[in-house]
N, C-alpha and C positions, 0 to 999 in steps of 0.2 A: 504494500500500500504506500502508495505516494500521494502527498499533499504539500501544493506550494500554490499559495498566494500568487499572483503572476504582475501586479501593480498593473492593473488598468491594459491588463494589453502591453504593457513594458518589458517584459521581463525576457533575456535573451533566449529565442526558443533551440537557437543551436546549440548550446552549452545544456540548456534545459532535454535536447532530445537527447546529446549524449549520458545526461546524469537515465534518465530512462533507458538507454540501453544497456549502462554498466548493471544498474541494478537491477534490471527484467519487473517493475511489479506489474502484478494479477491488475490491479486499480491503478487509476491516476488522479486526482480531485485538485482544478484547478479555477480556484473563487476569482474571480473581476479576468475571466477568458470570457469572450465571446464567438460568434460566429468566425472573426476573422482570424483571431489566436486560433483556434483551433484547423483552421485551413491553411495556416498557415505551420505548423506543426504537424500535424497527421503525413504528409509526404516524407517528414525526416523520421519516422517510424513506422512506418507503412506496412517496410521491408520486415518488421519483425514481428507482424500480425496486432498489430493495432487498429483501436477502430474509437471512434468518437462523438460525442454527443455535444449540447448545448444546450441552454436551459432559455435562452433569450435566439429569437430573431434575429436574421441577419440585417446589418445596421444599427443596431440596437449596442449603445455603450458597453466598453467592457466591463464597469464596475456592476452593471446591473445584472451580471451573468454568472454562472461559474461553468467550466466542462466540463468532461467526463471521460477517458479515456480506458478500454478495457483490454487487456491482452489475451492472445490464443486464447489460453487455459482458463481463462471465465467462463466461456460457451456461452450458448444462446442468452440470452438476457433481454430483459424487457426494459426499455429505459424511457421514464416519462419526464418532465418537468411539469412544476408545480408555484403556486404561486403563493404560498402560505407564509412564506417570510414577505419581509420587507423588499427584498432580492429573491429573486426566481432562484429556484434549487434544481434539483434533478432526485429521482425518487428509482433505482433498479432491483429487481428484483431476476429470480429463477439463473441459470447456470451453474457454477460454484456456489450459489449464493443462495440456493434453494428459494425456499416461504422466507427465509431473513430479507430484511428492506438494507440497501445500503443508502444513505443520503449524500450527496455533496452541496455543501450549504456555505454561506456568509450571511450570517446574522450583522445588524445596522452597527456601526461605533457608536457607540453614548458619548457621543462630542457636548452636545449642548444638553439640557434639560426635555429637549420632546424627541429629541433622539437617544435619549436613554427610555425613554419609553416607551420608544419600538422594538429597540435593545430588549428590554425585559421581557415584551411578547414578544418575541423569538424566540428567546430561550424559553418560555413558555411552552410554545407551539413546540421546540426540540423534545424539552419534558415529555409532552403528550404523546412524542412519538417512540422514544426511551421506555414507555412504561406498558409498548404493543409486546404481545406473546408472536413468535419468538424475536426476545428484545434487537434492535438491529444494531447496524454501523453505523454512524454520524462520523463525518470527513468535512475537515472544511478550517475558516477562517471564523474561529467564533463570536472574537471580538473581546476575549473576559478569558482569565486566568482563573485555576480551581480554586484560589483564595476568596473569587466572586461570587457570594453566596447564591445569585441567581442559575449560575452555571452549576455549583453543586447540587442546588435543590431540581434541575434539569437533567441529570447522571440517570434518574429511574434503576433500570435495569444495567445500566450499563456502565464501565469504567475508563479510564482511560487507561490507552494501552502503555503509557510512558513510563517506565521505569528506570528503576537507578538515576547513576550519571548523567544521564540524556533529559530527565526532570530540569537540572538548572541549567541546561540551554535557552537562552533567549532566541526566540523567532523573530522579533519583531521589537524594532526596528533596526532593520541589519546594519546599519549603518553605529550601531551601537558594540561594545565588547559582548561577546558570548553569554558571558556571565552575567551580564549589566541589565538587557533587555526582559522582556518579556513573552512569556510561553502564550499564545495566544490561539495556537494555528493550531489544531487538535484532531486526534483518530480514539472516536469515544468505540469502545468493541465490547460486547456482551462481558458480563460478569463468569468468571471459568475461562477466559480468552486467556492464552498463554502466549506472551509473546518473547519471542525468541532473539529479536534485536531491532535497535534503534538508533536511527543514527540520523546527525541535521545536518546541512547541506546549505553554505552559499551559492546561489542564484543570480548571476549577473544582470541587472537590470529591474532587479526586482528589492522592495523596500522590506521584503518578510524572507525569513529563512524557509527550505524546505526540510518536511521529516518524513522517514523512509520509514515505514515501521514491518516488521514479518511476522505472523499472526498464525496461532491455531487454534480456530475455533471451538468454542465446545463439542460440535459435530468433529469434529476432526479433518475441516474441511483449510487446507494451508492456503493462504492470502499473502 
């Protein structure tokens, strides 16, 4: 599973395809891509059986979007978008991924006072999606570190997959020391998800770090 912020459509997509072919993931979850990010990247992995989605119209800004990107070994899959956040998401289900829903989302930044509370309903709406049988993935750009008691009471069913070390990696703003910044960019994976490693990832052209996470689901199903 990979998750990288992509700034608006900014973020270098060659460097970004190569980080995608070192590390092969099943998923790709790419918040503020749109139509043109993702056509414009899909040819530089193409060759190694990738395939892609988008949650917004073509024309349509990139912050108001996020992609999708699945490799071979997902299989068939059904991939909607959805408009329950603030920001259109994407919602896939069936291949690897059975009856689990996997989400790729960017919930609103609580910059001002009425955008914290769009902030709050999206993590809201995350909660309510957190707390479906069988609990799913959420992938994405949340906006809120675990210390954010809106983000904690939104976990439901589910955890996040970051452990150890890789916990005090700052995402965000790469422009900041590792240490310094903040974990914002998150792979929330069913409670029993074992995960096997994690590791974060500078992004040329991009304001957020990426994190690569390798996942075994309660089913036994490897991501």
């Amino acid at each position: 599973m990979l998750n990288a912020n992509v700034f608006t459509g900014r973020a270098d997509t060659g460097q970004l395809a190569e980080l995608i072919e070192r590390e092969r993931p099943d998923f790709v979850v790419l918040p503020e891509a749109g139509c043109d990010f993702r056509d414009k990247l899909l040819p530089l992995v193409a060759h190694l059986g990738y395939r892609g989605w988008a949650a917004t119209r073509p024309g349509a800004p990139d912050i108001l979007g996020v992609v999708l990107l699945a490799g071979p070994r997902a299989g068939a899959l059904e991939v909607e978008p959805g408009a329950d956040l603030r920001y259109r998401h994407l919602r896939a289900t069936g291949g690897i991924l059975g009856s689990r829903a996997l989400y790729a989302v960017h919930t609103t930044a609580p910059r001002k006072p009425r955008l914290a509370a769009c902030w709050r309903r999206d993590l809201g709406v995350v909660g309510r999606w957190t707390r479906k049988a069988p609990a799913p993935i959420v992938v994405g750009d949340l906006n809120a570190t675990l210390d954010n008691a809106p983000l904690r009471a939104a976990l439901g069913g589910c955890v996040s997959a970051v452990r150890g070390l890789a916990a005090l990696v700052g995402t965000y703003p790469s422009s900041l020391p590792r240490w310094f910044g903040l974990r914002i960019d998150h792979v929330l994976v069913p409670a029993g998800t074992t995960t096997v490693d994690v590791q974060v990832h500078d992004v040329p052209g991009s304001d957020h770090r990426a994190v690569v996470a390798r996942l075994v689901l309660p089913a036994e199903q490897p991501i």
